[in-house]
Each structure stands twice: as structure tokens, then as C-alpha cells.
N, C-alpha and C positions, 0 to 999 in steps of 0.2 A: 748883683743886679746888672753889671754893666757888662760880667759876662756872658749872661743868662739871661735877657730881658723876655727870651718870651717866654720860659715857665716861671715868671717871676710876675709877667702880664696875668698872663691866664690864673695863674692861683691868688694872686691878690682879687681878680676878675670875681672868681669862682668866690669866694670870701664875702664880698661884701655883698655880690648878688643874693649870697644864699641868708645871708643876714635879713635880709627883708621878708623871706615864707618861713623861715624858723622858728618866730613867734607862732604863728597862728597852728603850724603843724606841730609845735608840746603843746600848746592850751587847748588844743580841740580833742586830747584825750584819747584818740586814734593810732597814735605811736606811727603814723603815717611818715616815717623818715622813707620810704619807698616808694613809686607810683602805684598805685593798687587798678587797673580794667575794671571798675566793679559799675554798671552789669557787665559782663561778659562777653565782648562785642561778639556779632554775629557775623562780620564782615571785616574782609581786610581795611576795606575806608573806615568803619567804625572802630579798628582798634587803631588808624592811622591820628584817628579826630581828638581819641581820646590821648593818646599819646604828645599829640601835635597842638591840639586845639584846646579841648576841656575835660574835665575827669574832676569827680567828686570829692575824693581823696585829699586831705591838703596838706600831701607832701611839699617839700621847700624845692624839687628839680622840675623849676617854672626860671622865666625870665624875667626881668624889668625891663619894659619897652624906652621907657628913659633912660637908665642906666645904658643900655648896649647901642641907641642913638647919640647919645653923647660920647661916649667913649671913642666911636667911629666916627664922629664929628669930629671930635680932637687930634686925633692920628689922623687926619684928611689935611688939618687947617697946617697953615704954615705959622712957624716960630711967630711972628707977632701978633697973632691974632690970639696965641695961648694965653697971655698974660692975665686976661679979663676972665677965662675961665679956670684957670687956675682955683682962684676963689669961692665962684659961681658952684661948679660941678659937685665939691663938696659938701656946700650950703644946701645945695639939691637933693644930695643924699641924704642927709643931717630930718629936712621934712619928710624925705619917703620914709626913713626909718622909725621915725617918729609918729608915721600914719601906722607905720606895721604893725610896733607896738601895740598903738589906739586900738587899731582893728584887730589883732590879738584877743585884747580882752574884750572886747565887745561881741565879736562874734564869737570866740574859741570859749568864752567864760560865761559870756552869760545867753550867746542864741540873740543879740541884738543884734536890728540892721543897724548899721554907722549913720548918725543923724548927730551931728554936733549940737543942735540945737538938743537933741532930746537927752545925749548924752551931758552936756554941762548941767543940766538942772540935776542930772539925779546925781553926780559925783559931787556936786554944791552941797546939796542936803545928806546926801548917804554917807560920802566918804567921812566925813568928821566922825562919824556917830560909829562907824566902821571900824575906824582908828581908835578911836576910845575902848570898843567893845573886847579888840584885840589886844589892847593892852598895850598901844606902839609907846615906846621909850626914846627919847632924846637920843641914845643910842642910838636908836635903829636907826631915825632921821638921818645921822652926822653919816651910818652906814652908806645908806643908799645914795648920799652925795656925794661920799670918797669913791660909790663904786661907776657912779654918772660919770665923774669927772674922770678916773681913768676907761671909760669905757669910750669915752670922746678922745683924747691922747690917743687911744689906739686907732680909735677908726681914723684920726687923720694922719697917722704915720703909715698906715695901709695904703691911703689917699695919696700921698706923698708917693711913693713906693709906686703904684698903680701907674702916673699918671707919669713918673719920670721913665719909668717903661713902656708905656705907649707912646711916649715920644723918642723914645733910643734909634737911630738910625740901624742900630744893630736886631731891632724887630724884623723878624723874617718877613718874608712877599707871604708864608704859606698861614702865617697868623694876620694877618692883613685882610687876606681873604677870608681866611674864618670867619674873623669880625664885621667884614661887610657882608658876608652869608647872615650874619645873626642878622643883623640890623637889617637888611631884603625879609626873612622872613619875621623881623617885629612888625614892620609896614603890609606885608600879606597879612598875618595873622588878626593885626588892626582893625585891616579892612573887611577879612570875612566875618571878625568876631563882633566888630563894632562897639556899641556897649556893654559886650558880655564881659569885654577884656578889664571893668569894675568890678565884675562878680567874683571873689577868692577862686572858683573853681576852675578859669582861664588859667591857661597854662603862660599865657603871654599880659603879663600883666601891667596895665596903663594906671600909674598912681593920678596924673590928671584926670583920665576919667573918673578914678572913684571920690575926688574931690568934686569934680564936678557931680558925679551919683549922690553925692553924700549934700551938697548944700541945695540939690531940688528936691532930695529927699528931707529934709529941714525944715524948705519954704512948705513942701505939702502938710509934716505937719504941724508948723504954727497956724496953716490956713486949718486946717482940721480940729485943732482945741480954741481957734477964735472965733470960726464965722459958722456957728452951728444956732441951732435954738430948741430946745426944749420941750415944745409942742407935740410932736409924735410919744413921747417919751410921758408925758405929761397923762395921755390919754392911753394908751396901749398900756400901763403899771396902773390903770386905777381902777382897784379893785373894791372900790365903794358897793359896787352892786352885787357883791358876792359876800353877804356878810355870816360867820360864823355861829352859828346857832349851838358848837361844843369847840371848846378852847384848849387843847392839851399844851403842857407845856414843851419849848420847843429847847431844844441846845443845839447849838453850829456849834462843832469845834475843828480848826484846821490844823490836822497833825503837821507838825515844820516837818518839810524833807520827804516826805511819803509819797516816793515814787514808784510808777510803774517797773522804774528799773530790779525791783523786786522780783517781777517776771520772768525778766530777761538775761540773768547772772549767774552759772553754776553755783559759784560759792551761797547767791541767796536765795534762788526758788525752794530746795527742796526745804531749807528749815522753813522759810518763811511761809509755806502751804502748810506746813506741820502745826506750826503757832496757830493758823487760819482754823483748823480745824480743833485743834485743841480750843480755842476760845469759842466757837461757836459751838460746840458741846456743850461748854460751860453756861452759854447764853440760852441753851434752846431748851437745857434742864429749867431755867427760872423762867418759861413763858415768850422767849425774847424771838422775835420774825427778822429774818435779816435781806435784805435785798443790796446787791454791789455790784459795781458797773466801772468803768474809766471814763476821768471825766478829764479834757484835753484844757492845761492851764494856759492863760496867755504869759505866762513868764517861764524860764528855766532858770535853777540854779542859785536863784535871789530874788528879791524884789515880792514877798509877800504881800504888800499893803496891794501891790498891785490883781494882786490874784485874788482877795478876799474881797477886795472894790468889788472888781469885774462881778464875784459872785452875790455879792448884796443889792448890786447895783445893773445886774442886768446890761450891761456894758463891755462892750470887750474894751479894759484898758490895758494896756500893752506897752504904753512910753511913760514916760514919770510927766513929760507936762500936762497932760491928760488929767493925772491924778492932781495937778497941781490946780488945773483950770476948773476943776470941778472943788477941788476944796475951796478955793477962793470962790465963789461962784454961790456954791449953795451956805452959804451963812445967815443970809435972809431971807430966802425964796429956801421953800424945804424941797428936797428930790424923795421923788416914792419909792426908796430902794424896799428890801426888804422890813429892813427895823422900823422903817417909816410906815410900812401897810402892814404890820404887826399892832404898832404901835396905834395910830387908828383904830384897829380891832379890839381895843381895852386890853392889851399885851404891856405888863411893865419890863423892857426894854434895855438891858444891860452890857454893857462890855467888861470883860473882864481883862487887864493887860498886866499882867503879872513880870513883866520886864522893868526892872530899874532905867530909869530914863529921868537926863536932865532937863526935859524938853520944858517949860515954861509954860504958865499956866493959860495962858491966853491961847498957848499951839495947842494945847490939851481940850481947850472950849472950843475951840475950830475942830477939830477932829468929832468932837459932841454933834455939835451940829452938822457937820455934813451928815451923822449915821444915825442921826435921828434917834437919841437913845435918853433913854431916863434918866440914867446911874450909871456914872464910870466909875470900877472902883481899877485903883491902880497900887503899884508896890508898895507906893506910904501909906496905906489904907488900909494893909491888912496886918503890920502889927506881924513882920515873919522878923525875927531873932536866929533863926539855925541857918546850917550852911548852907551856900547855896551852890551852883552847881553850872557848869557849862554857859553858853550864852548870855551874858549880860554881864556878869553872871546871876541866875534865877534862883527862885525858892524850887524845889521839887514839884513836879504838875502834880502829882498824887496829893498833896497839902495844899498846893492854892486850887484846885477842882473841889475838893470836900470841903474847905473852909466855904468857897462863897458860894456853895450850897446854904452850905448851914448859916451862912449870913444874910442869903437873898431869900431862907425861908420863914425863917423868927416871925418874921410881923406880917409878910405881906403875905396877899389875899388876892393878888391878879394874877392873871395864868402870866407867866413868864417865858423871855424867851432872852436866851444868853448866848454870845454871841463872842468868843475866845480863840488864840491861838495857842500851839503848848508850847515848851521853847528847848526840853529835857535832851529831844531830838536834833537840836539844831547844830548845825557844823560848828566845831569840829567834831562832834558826836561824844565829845570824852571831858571832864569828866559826868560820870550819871553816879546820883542819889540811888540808895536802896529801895526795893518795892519791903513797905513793913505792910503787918496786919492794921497797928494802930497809927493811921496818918497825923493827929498829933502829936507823936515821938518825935516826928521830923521837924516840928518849931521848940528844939531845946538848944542852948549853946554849945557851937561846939568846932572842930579843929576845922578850916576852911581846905577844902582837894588843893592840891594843886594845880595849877594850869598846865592844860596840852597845850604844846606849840606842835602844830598838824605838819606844819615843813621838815619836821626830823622825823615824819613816820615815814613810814613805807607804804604802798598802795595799799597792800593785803593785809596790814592793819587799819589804815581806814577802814576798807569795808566791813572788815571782822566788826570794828568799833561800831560802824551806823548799823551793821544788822542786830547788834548789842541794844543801841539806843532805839531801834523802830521794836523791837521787843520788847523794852522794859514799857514804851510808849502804850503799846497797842496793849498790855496785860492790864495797866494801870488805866487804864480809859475802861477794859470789861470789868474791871472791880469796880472802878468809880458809877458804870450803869446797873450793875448787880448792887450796887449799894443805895442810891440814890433812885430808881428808877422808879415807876408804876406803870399802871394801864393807863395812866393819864399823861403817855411821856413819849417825845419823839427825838430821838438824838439822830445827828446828822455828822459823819466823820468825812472829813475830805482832807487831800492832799495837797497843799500850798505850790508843792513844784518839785521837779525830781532835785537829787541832796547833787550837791556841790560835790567836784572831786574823784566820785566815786561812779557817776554816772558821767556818761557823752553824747555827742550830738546825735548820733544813730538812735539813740532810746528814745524821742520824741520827746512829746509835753505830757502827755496822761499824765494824772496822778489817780488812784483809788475814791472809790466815794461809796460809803457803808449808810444805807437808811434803817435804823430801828428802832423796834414797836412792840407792844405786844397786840397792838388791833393789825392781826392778819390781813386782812382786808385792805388797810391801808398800803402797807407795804407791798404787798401782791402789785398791787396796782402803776408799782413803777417798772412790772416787769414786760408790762406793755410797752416801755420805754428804750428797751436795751439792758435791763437791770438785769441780773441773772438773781437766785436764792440763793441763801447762804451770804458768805464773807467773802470767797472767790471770784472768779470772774476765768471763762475759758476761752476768751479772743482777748489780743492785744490792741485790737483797735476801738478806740474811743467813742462808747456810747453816747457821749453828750459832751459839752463844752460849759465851762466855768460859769460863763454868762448866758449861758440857756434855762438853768437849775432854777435859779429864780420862779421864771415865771409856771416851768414844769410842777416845782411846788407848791405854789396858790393853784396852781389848776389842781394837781392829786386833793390839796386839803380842802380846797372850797366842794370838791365833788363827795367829798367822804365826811366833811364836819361841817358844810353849809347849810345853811337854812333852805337853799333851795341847789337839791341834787342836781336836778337834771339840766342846769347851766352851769357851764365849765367854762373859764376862762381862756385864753388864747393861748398854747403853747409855740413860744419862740427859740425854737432851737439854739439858734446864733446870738438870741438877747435882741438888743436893739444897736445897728452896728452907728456908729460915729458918722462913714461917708455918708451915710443917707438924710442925715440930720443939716447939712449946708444948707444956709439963707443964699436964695436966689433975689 
């Protein structure tokens, strides 16, 4: 070092800066170790802008505007004024790295903007449940502390190292001036970029600003899930005046994982259009009308409850305090989601949650009433004994679908509407149960799979694995409506969020949305919507949005099965959004 300080500056430099866009360029799935021009500038300023300024891409050859101000601070400052920063500069680094991380996974994993406030609630409630599901071991914990702790050892002997070489007398004039070039153009870049320099896509990047982005994006929404009211929402979902003179019965089911990115993958379009047709073959021999569209989720990647809210509840929710302020919220005062204006309708009212869960019985009546449902039947309820399979780990969706059929039809005598997620499909995609002829085969005893641990696969196993499970998924749901079905029956397939892992941020939020019938008529009718016929869909842009459906559906059904046709209800593309709902 003492011979060498300045390639010993510059690559400790080069190290720790790069440490900070590293995260988010693996987690965003891009393999963006490169700068990518993507659009294609049409001008030498615009490939200047995107080089110098912003670009989409989020490779890690960006800057930290503190990092390269401090560093030049320090090489400026005279021997007694280091002392104090000594301590300081690393402490400094220690939070920016620490934010990179956070922002890492928030944006690169799940498509969150960074809101500390929205992010603690849902790592509060998720993570544990998270940790459980995956099976984390005492091990792993003691792991990831030995590797915390030399991962800090190292960054401060870098630090160390760094900082005794920008102080070396033996630093060239010609790295001096590098360094004050950086830092001249951190303060231009500052200034023309202003607050974009929070946004990941700035090339010059201000970790103060994106704290500062990050805690007014917090204060907006705890203002947005506290000071709203109910009113609009109240009256625009009441569908009192629209009452049903024919009742079919209705099934929601949200396939986990069932993404558009289906469309958009060599490895998965051409099987997965093959399956498409294959099944609806199968469907349109027994009578069956099919109508399919993309419907744009507020979530990516996780956060289901969040996606099936938004679509029961006509709501875009999109952050977990949302879900939290509405679950708290409606325990006494009922909200008119769907199951709520079914229910109404003389509809007996069902959830099926077929995931083992230690959640507690009181969080389980809370969940009841915010969804306004009759009968929860859940994993202790149904009396499964054979193995089970992936996530949770579950019973097979092929056995809990035909059971509480044949449980919710023994006695009851009101048109029904059930309202389920499957879970066969859920990351890690592996292991999956057999599709049999006879689904109670599948509740006998017997040797439990083994667990996939998904961090020793490979990419092109994942995929292989989730085109495996949206297959065995989507066959077992055409048996389950060839089995169970009538002319008196409307099933509704929709996609929770594109799968974890396997997709990235370029693929969007679509996921698939299947309506079937065998009243023609009905189905037709949402092709005035965006729908197309069939199981397919031939544009990748989203016909409708998660919290539009809703209300798109009491309109279709109150015009086709109402007492009175020729009033339709109000169709709300967007739902009813949150901003508009503020008490003035």
C-alpha cells in the first residue's frame, strides 16, 4: 500500500462503491452486470444522458454521491481534522450498504417502492411465517451471523486500507484530480438530476435523498390508510338494486404464480400455448365457453393476500398497511366486497385455505369478517392424512378442490360461491403430487417428498420445475371443472402474481384471468371487455386490473341473471382508488 497508494485508492474505491448497486443489479433478475442504452438513444446527448445521467438498466457502473464527496473531503482535510472521520465515513458506509441491501430486495424481489413504514409491517407479519414455511434451522441463523460478521471485518479492513491511502502523501496530483473531477461531477449531476438522483436508475446516486424519498413516501402512506372514509365506497359497491332473479354457482380460484411471464419466455410459451389448447379441447367437448384476458396485479412475486384483497375488495391494495388498516377496520362495520354482495344475494359464502397455518383463532375470525364469508374451512377441517407437497407444505389442490366440493354439497341448498387459492404451484415449484384418476387415493398414508432447497438449483431448473407445476396446476383445475361442473356454474381462474425467481421486472404485473360457463351468453359478454375466446389471449397488455373485476362482474352478472336486464351497474376499471377516498 505504501508503495502503491494509488492503485490501492482506486481499487479499494472501485470495491466498496460497487458494493452498493450489486445488490439490486443480481436481485432485479437482468444479469445487468453491464450498462445496457435501452431505448436506443437517437442522439449523441441522449446516449450522453443515459450514460452520464439515467438509464434503466440497473447495472452496479453508477456512483455514490457520498461516498466520492467524502473521500474528496478527506484527501482535501489536513491530518487533524481526519481523526473524527476516521470513524464517521465507515459508519456512513455501514447505512448506505445497509439501505442497498433493503432496496435490493424491495425493489429487485418484490417491485416495492421503499417505504419503511410499509416495509416493517409486512416483514413483521410475513417474515416469521416465511421462515417457518422454509424450514429455516438454527443453523442457518448461526450461518448468516458468522457470515454478517465477517462480511463487516472485511468491509472495514477495505475501510482501513481505503482511507490510509487517500491519506498517503505518496497519492499522485493525477489521482487527486480524478477525484475532484468525480466529486465536481457528483454536485452537477445533483443538480441537474435533483430528486431523480433517489430513483435506482440515476447513475449518480444520493443515499440522502432516497432516505429522504423513502420517509415522505411513509408519511404519504400512513396519511393514505388513516385519513380516508368509506363513503364513496359504501355507495358505488351497493348492489342492493340489482338483485338476482337466477343464482349460479360461482368459484374464484387464484392459481399461485400464474404469470404472464408464460408469454413472454422461449422455454415457456410454445408448451404452455400447447397445454392451452389441449385443455380447451377438452373443455369445449363437455359444453364449456371460455373467455381470457390479462388482468395487471398490484403485487409481483409475493404478497397474495394482497392481490386477492384488491380483487374481492375493488381496491387497489398494493402495501401491507393497507391490508392491515382494512383488516382492523372492518370487524364491526362490514365492507361490500364481493363475498359481502354475494352473500347478501342468498349466496352461502365460503373460503377454502388449504395451507397448514399456526395462525390463532381469533386471527382466523378476523380474517372471517373482513371477507364476509359463512364457512371457513381450513387444514384441520378437512381430515387430510397423505403427503403433502410443496408450500406449507399442502395437501394436493386435486384432493382439497373435490373434497370441499363434496363437503360444501351434502346438505346445502344455496347457490354457492367459494372463494380459494391453490398452493401445488407455489415457489419453489417442487415438490408436486401426482394428477391420479381417483383423488381420494391421494388421502392415504404415505412416505412424505422431500424438500427442494431452490438456492442449489439452477435457473433452467427452476423454470423447467414452475412450467411442471403451472401444468400439473392448470390440468387439475380442467378435471376438477369437468368433474364438478354444470349449466349452473361459473368458475373464475386468475393469477395471484407473476412466480418468484423465474420471472423479472421487464415482464410487468399481468397475470391470466380464465371466465367459464357453459351460458354462452355470459361469457361472450366479457369480450366487450378486453377478453378474448378461448384460454389464450393474443396481446401482452393488460385488459383489466385486479380491482376492476369486481365490479366488471356484478355488472356482466346482474345484466345476464338480474331481475331487471336492462340496468347494469357501474363499471370501474381502476376499482375504487384509496387517494380519492381523503377526509377533507
Amino acid at each position: 500500500m505504501r508503495r502503491h497508494p494509488n492503485g490501492t485508492f482506486w481499487g479499494s474505491f472501485l470495491v466498496l462503491n460497487s458494493l452498493l448497486f450489486l445488490p439490486l443489479a443480481w436481485t432485479s433478475g437482468e444479469n445487468a452486470l453491464l450498462p445496457s442504452l435501452t431505448p436506443a438513444p437517437q442522439s449523441l446527448g441522449a446516449a450522453l444522458g443515459q450514460l452520464f445521467l439515467r438509464r434503466t438498466s440497473f447495472d452496479p457502473w453508477r456512483l455514490s454521491a457520498e461516498l466520492t464527496l467524502s473521500l474528496a473531503l478527506w484527501v482535501g482535510l489536513r491530518q487533524k481534522w481526519r481523526l473524527w472521520m476516521r470513524a464517521l465515513l465507515p459508519l456512513l458506509y455501514g447505512l448506505m450498504l445497509s439501505y442497498a441491501l433493503y432496496e435490493a430486495v424491495a425493489i429487485g424481489i418484490y417491485r416495492l417502492q421503499p417505504s419503511v413504514y410499509a416495509q416493517y409491517f409486512l416483514v413483521r407479519d410475513a417474515l416469521p411465517k416465511l421462515l417457518q414455511h422454509l424450514g429455516a434451522q438454527a443453523r442457518v441463523y448461526l450461518g448468516v451471523a458468522l457470515g454478517l460478521l465477517g462480511l463487516l471485518f472485511a468491509l472495514w479492513s477495505v475501510w482501513r486500507v481505503l482511507l490510509d491511502s487517500a491519506a498517503s502523501p505518496r497519492l499522485s496530483p493525477i489521482s487527486r484530480r480524478v477525484l475532484n473531477g468525480l466529486a465536481a461531477y457528483s454536485l452537477l449531476a445533483l443538480a441537474l438530476l435533483g430528486r431523480q438522483s433517489a430513483q435506482p436508475e440515476a447513475v449518480l446516486s444520493s443515499f440522502t435523498l432516497k432516505l429522504w424519498d423513502n420517509l415522505q413516501t411513509s408519511v404519504t402512506l400512513y396519511q393514505r390508510v388513516h385519513q380516508w372514509n368509506d363513503r364513496p365506497i359504501q355507495r358505488l359497491y351497493d348492489y342492493s338494486a340489482f338483485p338476482l332473479a337466477r343464482k349460479p354457482h360461482i368459484y374464484l380460484v387464484f392459481v399461485e404464480s400464474y404469470g404472464s411471464v408464460l408469454y413472454q419466455r422461449a422455454s415457456f410459451t410454445e408448451p404452455y400455448r400447447a397445454l392451452l389448447s389441449e385443455l380447451q379441447r377438452q373443455l369445449q367437448a363437455h359444453g364449456w365457453q371460455m373467455a381470457t384476458a390479462l388482468s395487471e396485479s398490484p403485487t409481483w412475486g409475493g404478497g397474495s393476500w394482497l392481490s386477492y384483497t384488491s380483487t374481492l375488495f375493488g381496491l387497489r391494495i398494493d402495501q401491507h398497511p393497507q391490508y392491515l388498516q382494512l383488516l382492523n377496520r372492518y370487524q364491526t362495520e362490514r365492507y361490500p366486497s364481493l363475498s359481502a354482495t354475494l352473500n347478501d344475494q342468498g349466496y352461502h359464502t365460503v373460503w377454502l385455505s388449504a395451507l397448514e397455518d399456526d395462525l390463532s383463532e381469533q386471527g382466523w375470525q378476523q380474517y372471517t369478517r373482513l371477507l364476509a364469508i359463512d364457512q371457513l374451512i381450513r387444514y384441520k377441517d378437512m381430515g387430510f392424512i397423505g403427503p403433502r407437497y410443496g408450500w406449507g407444505p399442502s395437501p394436493p389442490d386435486q384432493w382439497s378442490l373435490h373434497w370441499v366440493h363434496e363437503e360444501l354439497t351434502r346438505n346445502n341448498t344455496r347457490p354457492l360461491f367459494l372463494f380459494t387459492i391453490t398452493q401445488n404451484s407455489h415457489y419453489p415449484f417442487a415438490p408436486l403430487p401426482p394428477l391420479v384418476q381417483d383423488w381420494r387415493s391421494l388421502n392415504q398414508p404415505g412416505e412424505q417428498p422431500p424438500a427442494v432447497d431452490p438456492q442449489t438449483l439452477r435457473l433452467t431448473t427452476l423454470r423447467a420445475n414452475y412450467l411442471e407445476a403451472i401444468t400439473l396446476e392448470l390440468r387439475l383445475l380442467t378435471q376438477w371443472i369437468l368433474d364438478i361442473g354444470d349449466a349452473n356454474s361459473i368458475f373464475i381462474l386468475i393469477g395471484d402474481h407473476q412466480p418468484p425467481a423465474v420471472s423479472r421486472r421487464a415482464d410487468g404485473y399481468a397475470t391470466p384471468i380464465h371466465i367459464l360457463s357453459q351460458d354462452a351468453a355470459f361469457v361472450q359478454a366479457f369480450q366487450q371487455y378486453g377478453f378474448k375466446a378461448g384460454l389464450a389471449v393474443d396481446s401482452l397488455q393488460p385488459a383489466l386490473r385486479h380491482e376492476g373485476f369486481y365490479s366488471l362482474f356484478m355488472r356482466l352478472l346482474s345484466s345476464r341473471y338480474g331481475i331487471n336486464q336492462l340496468a347494469q351497474p357501474m363499471y370501474l376499471p381502476k376499482g375504487i382508488e384509496l387517494d380519492n377516498l381523503h377526509l377533507h
